[in-house]
Each structure stands twice: as structure tokens, then as C-alpha cells.
C-alpha positions as CSV (number, residue, x, y, z in Angstrom):
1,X,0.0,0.0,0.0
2,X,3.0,2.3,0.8
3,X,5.9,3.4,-1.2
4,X,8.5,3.8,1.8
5,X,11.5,6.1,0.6
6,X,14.6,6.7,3.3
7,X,15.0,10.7,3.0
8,X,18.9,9.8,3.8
9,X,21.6,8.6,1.3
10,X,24.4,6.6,2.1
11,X,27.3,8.3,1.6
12,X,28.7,5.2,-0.4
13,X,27.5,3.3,-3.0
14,X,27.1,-0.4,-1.8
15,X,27.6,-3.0,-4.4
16,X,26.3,-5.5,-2.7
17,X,24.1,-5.6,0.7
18,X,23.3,-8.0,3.4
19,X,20.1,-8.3,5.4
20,X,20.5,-10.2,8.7
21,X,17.0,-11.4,10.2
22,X,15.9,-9.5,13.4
23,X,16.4,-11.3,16.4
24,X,15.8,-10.4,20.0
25,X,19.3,-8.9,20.5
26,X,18.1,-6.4,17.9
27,X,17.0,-4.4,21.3
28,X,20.6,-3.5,22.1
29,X,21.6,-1.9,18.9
30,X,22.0,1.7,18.8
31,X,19.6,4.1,16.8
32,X,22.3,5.1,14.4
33,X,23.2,1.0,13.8
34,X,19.6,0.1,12.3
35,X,18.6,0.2,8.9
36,X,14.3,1.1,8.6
37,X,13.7,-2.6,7.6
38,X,15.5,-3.4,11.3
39,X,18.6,-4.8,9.6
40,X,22.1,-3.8,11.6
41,X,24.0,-1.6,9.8
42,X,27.5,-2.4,9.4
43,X,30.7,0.1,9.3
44,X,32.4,-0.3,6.0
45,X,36.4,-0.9,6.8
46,X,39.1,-1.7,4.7
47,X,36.8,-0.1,1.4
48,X,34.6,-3.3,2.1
49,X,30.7,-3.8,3.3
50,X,30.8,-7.1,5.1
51,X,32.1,-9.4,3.0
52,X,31.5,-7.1,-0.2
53,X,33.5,-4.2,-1.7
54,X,32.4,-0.3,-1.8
55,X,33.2,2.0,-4.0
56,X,35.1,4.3,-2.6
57,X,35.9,7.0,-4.9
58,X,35.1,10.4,-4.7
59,X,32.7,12.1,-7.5
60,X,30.9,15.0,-8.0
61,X,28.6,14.3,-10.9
62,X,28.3,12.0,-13.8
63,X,28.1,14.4,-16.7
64,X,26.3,11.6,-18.7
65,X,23.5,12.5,-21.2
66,X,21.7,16.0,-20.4
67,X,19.6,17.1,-18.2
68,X,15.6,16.5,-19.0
69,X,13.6,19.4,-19.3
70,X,10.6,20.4,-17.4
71,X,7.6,18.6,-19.6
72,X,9.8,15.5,-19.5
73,X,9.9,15.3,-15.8
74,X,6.1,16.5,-15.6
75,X,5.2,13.7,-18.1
76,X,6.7,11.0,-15.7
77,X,5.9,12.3,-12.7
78,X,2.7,11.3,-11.8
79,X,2.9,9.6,-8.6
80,X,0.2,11.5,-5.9
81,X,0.6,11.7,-2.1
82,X,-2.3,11.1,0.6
83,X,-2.2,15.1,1.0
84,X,-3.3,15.8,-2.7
85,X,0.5,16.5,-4.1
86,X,0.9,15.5,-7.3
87,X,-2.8,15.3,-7.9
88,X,-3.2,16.8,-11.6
89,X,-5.4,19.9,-12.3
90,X,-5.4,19.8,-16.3
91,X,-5.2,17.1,-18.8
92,X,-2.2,16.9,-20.1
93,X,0.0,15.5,-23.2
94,X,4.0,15.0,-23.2
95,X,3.9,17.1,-19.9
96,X,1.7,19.8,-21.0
97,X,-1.8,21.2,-20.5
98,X,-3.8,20.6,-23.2
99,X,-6.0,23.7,-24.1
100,X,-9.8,24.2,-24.8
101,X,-11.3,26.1,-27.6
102,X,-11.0,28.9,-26.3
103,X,-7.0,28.3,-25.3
104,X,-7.1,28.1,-21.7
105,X,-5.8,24.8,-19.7
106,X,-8.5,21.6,-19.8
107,X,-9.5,20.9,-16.0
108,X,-9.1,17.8,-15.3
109,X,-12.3,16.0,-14.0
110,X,-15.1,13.5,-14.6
111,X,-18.3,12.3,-12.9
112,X,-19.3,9.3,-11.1
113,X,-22.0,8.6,-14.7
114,X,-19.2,8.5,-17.5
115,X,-16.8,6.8,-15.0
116,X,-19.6,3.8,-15.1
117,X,-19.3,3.9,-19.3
118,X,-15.4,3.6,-19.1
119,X,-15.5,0.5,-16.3
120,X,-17.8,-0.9,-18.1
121,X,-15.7,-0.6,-21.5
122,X,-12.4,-0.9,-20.2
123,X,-12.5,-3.0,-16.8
124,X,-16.0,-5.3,-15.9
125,X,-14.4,-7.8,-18.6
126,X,-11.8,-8.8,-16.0
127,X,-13.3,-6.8,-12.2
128,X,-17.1,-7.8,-13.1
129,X,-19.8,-5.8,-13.4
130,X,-19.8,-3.0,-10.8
131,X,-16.7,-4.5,-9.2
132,X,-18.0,-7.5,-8.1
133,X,-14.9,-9.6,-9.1
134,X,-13.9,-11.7,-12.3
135,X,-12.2,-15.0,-12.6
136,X,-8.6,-15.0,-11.7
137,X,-8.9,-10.8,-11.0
138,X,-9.8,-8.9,-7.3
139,X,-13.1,-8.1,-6.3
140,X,-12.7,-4.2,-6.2
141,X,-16.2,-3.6,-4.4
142,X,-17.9,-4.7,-1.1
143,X,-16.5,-6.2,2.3
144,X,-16.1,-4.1,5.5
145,X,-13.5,-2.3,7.8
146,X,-14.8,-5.3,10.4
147,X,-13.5,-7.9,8.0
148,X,-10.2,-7.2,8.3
149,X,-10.2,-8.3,11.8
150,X,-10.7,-12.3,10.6
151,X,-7.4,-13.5,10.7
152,X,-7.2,-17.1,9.8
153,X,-3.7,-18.5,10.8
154,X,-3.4,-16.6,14.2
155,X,-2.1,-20.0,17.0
156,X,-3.0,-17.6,19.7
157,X,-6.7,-18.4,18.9
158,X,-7.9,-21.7,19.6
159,X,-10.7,-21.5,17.4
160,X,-10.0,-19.0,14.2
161,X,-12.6,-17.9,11.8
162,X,-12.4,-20.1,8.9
163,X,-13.2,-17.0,7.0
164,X,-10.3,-14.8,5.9
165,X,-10.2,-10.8,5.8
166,X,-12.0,-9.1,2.9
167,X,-10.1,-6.5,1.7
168,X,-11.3,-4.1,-1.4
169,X,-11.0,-0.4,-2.2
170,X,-13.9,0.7,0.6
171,X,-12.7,-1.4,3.4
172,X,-8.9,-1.4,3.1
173,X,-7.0,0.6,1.1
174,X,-6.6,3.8,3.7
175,X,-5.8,6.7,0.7
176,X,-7.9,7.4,-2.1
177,X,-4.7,8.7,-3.4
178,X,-3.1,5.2,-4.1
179,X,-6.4,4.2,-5.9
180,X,-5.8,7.2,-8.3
181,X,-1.8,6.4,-9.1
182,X,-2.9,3.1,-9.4
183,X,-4.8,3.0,-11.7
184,X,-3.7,5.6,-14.0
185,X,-0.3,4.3,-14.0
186,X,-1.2,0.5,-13.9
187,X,-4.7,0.2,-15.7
188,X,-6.4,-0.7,-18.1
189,X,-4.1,-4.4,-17.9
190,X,-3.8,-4.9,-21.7
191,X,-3.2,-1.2,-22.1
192,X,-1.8,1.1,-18.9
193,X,-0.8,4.7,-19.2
194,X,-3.5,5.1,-21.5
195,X,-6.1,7.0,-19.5
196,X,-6.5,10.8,-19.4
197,X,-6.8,12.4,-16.1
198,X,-10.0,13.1,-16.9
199,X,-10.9,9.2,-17.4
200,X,-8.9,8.5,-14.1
201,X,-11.0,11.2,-12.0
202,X,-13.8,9.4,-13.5
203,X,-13.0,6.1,-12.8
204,X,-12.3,6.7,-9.3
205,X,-15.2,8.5,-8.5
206,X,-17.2,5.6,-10.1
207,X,-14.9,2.9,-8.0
208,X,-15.8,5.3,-4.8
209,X,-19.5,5.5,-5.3
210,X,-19.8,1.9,-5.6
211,X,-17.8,1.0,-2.7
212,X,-20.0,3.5,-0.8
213,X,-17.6,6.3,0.3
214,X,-18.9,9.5,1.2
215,X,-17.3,13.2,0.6
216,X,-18.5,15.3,3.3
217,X,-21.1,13.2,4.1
218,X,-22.5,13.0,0.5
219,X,-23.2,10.0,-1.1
220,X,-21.3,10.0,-4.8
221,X,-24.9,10.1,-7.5
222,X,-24.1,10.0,-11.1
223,X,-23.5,13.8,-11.2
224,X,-20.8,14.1,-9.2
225,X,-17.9,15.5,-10.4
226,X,-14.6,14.4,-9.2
227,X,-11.6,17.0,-9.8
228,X,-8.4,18.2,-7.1
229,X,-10.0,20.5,-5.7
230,X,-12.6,18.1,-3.9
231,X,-10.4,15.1,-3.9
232,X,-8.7,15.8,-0.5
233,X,-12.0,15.9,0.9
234,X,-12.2,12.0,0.4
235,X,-11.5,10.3,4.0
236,X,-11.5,6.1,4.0
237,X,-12.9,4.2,6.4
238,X,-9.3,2.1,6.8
239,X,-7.7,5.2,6.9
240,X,-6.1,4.6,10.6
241,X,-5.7,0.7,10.1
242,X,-2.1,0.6,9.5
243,X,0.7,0.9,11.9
244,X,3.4,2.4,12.0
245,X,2.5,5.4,10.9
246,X,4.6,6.2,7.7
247,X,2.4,9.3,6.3
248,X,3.8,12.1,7.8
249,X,3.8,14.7,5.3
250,X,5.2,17.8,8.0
251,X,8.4,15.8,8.7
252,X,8.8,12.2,6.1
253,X,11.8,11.6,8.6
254,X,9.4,10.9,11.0
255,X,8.0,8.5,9.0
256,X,11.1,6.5,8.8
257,X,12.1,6.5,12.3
258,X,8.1,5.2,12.9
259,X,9.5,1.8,11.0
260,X,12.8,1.7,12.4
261,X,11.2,2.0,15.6
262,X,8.4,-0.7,15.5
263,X,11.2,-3.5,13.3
264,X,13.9,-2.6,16.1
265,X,10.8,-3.6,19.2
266,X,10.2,-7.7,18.5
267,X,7.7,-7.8,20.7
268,X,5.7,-5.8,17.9
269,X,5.5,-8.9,16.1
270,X,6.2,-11.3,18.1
271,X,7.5,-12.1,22.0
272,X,11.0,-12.1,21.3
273,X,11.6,-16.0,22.2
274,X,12.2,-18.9,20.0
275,X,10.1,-22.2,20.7
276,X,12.3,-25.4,19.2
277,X,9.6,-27.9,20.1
278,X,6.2,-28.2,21.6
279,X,5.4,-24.9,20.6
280,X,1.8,-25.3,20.4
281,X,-0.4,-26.7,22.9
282,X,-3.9,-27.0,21.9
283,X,-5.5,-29.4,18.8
284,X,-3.9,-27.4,15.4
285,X,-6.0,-29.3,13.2
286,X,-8.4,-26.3,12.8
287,X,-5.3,-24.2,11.9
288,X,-4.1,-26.4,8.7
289,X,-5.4,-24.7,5.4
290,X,-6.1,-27.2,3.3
291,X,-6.4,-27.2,-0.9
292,X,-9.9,-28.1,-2.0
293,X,-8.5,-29.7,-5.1
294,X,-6.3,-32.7,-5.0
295,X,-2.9,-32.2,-6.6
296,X,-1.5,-35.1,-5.3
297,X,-2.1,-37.0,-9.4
298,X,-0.4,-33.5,-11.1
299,X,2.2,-33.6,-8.0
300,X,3.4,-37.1,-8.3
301,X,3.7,-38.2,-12.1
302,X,6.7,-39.7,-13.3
303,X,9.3,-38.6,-15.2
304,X,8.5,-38.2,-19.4
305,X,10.6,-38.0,-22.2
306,X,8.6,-37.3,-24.6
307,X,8.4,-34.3,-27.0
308,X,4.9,-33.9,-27.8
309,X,3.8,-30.5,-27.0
310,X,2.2,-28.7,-30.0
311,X,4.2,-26.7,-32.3
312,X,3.5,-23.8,-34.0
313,X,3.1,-23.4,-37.7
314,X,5.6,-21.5,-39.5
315,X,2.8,-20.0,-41.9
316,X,1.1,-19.3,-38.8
317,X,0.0,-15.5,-39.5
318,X,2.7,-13.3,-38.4
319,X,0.1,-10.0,-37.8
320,X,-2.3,-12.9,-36.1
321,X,0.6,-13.8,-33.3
322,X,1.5,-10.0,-33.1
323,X,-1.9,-8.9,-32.3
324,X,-2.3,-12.3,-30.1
325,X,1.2,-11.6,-28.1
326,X,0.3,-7.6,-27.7
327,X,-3.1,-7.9,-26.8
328,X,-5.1,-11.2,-26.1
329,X,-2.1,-13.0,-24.4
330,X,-3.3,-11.5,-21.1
331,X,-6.3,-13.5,-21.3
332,X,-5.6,-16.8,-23.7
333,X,-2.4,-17.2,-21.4
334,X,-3.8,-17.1,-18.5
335,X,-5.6,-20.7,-17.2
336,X,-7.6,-18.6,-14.1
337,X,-9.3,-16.5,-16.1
338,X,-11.4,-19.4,-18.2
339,X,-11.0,-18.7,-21.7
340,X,-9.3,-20.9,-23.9
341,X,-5.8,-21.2,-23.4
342,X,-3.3,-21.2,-27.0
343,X,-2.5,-24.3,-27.4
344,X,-4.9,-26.1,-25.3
345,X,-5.9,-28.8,-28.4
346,X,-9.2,-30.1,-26.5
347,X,-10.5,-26.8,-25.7
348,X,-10.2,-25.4,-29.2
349,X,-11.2,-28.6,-30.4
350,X,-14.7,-28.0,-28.4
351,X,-14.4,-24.2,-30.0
352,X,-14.2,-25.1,-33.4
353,X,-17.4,-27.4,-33.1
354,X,-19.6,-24.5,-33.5
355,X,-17.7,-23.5,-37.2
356,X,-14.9,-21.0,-37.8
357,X,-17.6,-18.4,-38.8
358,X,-19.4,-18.4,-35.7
359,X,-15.8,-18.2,-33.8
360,X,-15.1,-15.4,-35.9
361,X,-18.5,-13.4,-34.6
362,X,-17.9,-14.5,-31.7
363,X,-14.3,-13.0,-31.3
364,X,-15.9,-9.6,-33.4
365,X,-19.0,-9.2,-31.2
366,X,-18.0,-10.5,-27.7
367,X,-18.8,-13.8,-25.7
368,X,-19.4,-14.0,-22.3
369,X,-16.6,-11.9,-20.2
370,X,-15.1,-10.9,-23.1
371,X,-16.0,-8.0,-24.7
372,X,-16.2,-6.8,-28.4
373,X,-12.5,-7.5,-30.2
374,X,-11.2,-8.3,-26.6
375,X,-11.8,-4.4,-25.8
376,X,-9.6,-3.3,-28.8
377,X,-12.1,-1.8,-31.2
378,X,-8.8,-0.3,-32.9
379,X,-7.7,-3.7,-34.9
380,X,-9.8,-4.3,-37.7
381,X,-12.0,-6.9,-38.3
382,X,-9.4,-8.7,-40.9
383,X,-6.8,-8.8,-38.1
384,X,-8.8,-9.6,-35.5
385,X,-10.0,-12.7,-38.0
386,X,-6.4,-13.4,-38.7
387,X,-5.8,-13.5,-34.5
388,X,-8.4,-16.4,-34.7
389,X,-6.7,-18.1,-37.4
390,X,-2.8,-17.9,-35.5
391,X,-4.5,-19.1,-31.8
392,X,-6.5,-22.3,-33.4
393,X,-3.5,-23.2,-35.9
394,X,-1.3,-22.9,-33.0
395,X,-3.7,-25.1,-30.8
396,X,-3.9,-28.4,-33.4
């Protein structure tokens, strides 16, 4: 959830680094001797870290390449704090606003109505329809702050809730912030960075709205209009549910010295002690998670020689396998999601029953989760036809 950043440079560069586990011991070392992980840090002596060698020479700059100018580091730097910094006010391209008719900066923003249309264009194929989850992707809607207080494999319980936490955008991520960055720099899956910051306002406002989050006590209707100037009034429920406390915008050192403190203190995480044998009292049995499936068959078959897996054609279609590889590989590669994997001969076998020309509209027009051309309506129909062709002749 948290980007953690030390605001202090070593004074060396390390070539190589060494973590040692925390033990109990870790209680003696001094303040100055603990990384923010809770690692000891080591003096470096005889131009050597440990057992690995430093660079010791002296530099004052590299004088490589040039410097980048001012759009180039607005283009790619979009990352936005719990505070609102780095939220963006106008749409922009290559680093710059983009203007309206009339010439003035576009204001970015977008309501809760047309952040519905894009989900339901660019994300339901793979979330489901109003964030209610897809196969093999996260639920983004529903469950509650109270959830998260179902841990499963806690031994200090004797009897733990055989339900695990339920953790979506309304009952556990604690900035609205991190929804934003996420998914403008992450989303859509087959195509990220592609979003305006107009789409992004809307999207989130949409994701809000249907995970029930008020701004100032206002529920989110289809005309609200997300922008940064309301933004920072969003508060999350889970907003106080993580510990230490890292956001600390007045002094970010603080933050730092928040982890180093709670890694240093083992009793934070545990009581300091080491059990070798008879650790646990009680019956465990109700502890063990268990696989519904059996795997014990897939686990324990023996050892083949043969070469049999399917090969693909050489006069396969080369567009076919780049349009496949760029775009429908996310899902055709991908056994949790449920459609037909390349190279899967039974299941394209069972495809194929219904006639090349109904697999053709099928891929065109949509089928089940997936949407119209996947979601690319930019590939033509010839192409996409030519996909089909290059996934079922690399599937006999």
C-alpha cells in the first residue's frame, strides 16, 4: 500500500548488501546502527561492506546525457501523495496542459455517470460488473473495515474464523490517493498509461461510489464531479488501520524513524523467544489450510521424455501472433481467467465445433466476459480474424 522512501543517502555506494534477520538482541543496537527494515548496519572498513567491496571513490557528478527538461519530468511524474501533491489539475500530453477552444488549460475532472461507461468498456471484462470480481482478478467492491479483523492462521486463537479478511478499495486501502496512481499508472491491464486524467478522475469516482464512500457526508450520484480541488476531501474508512505510521507529510523523517522504531521492538511482532519444540499446545488441526483440489495426481507423475507438445506453424500469420502476443495473451495465457488457453488442443477442439464463422463473430462481437475485439475496437476486423486463425492453428 505504501511506497516507503529513506530521506537519507548513504554516503557510499554499496555493491552488494546483506540483510540479517531480526532477532531479540536487535534491542541492544544503537539508533544510528539500524537500517528502517530493522537490519544492523554495518561500518564499512578496509573499502569493504561485510564481506563485499564499496566504491570508494570520490565524484561530484556523472556528466552523462543532459539534463531532461521540465515537460519531461512532468510527463513522468505522476505519482500523488495522501495530501493531494501531485494530484493533476489539467489534462495533459508530453507534460503539458492541453487547451480548450478557447485556449485556456483543460481541467481535469469527470463524474461518477461517465466513470460507469469507461469501467464498463475498459474494466467489468476482468473486475465484473460494478466491481463485483472476475475469474482469476480482485473483487474491487464490497467487504467491511470489520472484515479485516478475521485473521485465519493466528495459533493464539484456539478456534480462528475459517473466513479470511475481505479487503477491497472501501474497506482497506486507507488513501484514495493510491487508488488514483494506481490505476492511472497500472490500468487498463492490456493497455496502462493510457487513460486521461479526466478518465482517471472518472473512474475513481465511479470505484468510490460503488464502494459507498462519502465526501462530506454526501453519497457520490451520477453527477458528481470528481476534480483536485474536492479530492482531498475524500477520508477512507481504513484510513487509521495501518501501523506504524509512515504518512507524515510535515516531517517524512518521521515516517522513517516510525518503521525503524516498531522492526527494532520484536515484541511488535512477536515475544522475542524462540520455541524449538512443543510450541503449540492445543489441537492445530483447525489451523491447517487445506487445498480443495487434490494435486496429489499433477504432483506425483513420473518422469517423461517425450516431445509432444504442439508446435506452432511456421505460416502461422505473423500479424495474427502480433496482435495475439500484444493484446489477447493476457487473457488466452492465463488458465484462471477461463478462456481458452493457446495451445490447449481439447479446448479449441470443443471451440471449433460451433464452425470457424461463428468463432469469428464471436471474437468480433463479444462472448461471455469478453468483450467486443477483446476491448480493442482499434484492430480491424481482418486482423482480428487473422488472431483467430494464428490461436486455433497454433492449438492443433
Amino acid at each position: 500500500m505504501y511506497k516507503l522512501e529513506n530521506t537519507k543517502k548513504h554516503k557510499t555506494t554499496l555493491l552488494g548488501l546483506v540483510f540479517t534477520m531480526l532477532t531479540a538482541s536487535s534491542l541492544a543496537f544503537a539508533k544510528n546502527d539500524v537500517a528502517v527494515d530493522g537490519g544492523k548496519i554495518y561500518p564499512v572498513k578496509d573499502g569493504k561492506y561485510t564481506l563485499y567491496h564499496v566504491n570508494t571513490q570520490k565524484f561530484k557528478e556523472f556528466g552523462f546525457g543532459r539534463e531532461a527538461t521540465k515537460d519531461e519530468i512532468n510527463a513522468w511524474n505522476v505519482d500523488v501523495m495522501p495530501d493531494g501533491t501531485g494530484l493533476p489539475k489539467y489534462d495533459t500530453k508530453s507534460g503539458k496542459p492541453i487547451l480548450d477552444e478557447d485556449g485556456n488549460p483543460k481541467v481535469a475532472q469527470g463524474s461518477v455517470e461517465w466513470g460507469e461507461e469507461i469501467y464498463d468498456d475498459k474494466c467489468a471484462s476482468c473486475h465484473g460488473e460494478f466491481g463485483a470480481g472476475g475469474k482469476g482478478y480482485p473483487t474491487l467492491a464490497g467487504g467491511s473495515k470489520e472484515s479485516l479483523k478475521l485473521q485465519r492462521l493466528n495459533p493464539a486463537h484456539m478456534n480462528p474464523n475459517p473466513q479470511g479478511p475481505f479487503r477491497t478499495i472501501g474497506s482497506y486501502w486507507p488513501y484514495a490517493s493510491t487508488l488514483f496512481w494506481y490505476v492511472q499508472d497500472s490500468m487498463p491491464y492490456t493497455n496502462p498509461k493510457s487513460l486521461s486524467n479526466s478518465e482517471t478522475y472518472a473512474l475513481v469516482a465511479y470505484l468510490l461510489s460503488v464502494n459507498g464512500i462519502k465526501i462530506d457526508g454526501k453519497e457520490l450520484d451520477y453527477e458528481f464531479v470528481l476534480n483536485k480541488d474536492n479530492f482531498t476531501k475524500i477520508k477512507m474508512p481504513n484510513e487509521d488501520g495501518f501501523y506504524p505510521k509512515v504518512d507524515t507529510p510535515n516531517n517524512p523523517k518521521k515516517g522513517v524513524e516510525n518503521m525503524k522504531k516498531f522492526f527494532i521492538d520484536a515484541k511488535a511482532y512477536g515475544i522475542g523467544k524462540r520455541c524449538m519444540s512443543d510450541c503449540i499446545k492445543q489441537d492445530v488441526s483447525s489451523l491447517i489450510m487445506k487445498v480443495k483440489n487434490d494435486l496429489s495426481q499433477d504432483a506425483n507423475q513420473p518422469l517423461s521424455t517425450k516431445r509432444d507438445l504442439p508446435k506452432t506453424k511456421q505460416n502461422s500469420s505473423s500479424i495474427g501472433k502480433t496482435i495475439y502476443e500484444s493484446k489477447c495473451a493476457v487473457c488466452h495465457n492465463n488458465d484462471a481467467i477461463g478462456a481458452p488457453m493457446l495451445g490447449d488442443k481439447q479446448a479449441w477442439a470443443e471451440v471449433m465445433k460451433k464452425g470457424i464463422e461463428a468463432v469469428y463473430k464471436n471474437a468480433l462481437t463479444g462472448i461471455n466476459a469478453m468483450p467486443a475485439k477483446g476491448g480493442h475496437m482499434d484492430v480491424s476486423d481482418e486482423n482480428i480474424k487473422k488472431t483467430v486463425d494464428y490461436m486455433i492453428d497454433s492449438s492443433k
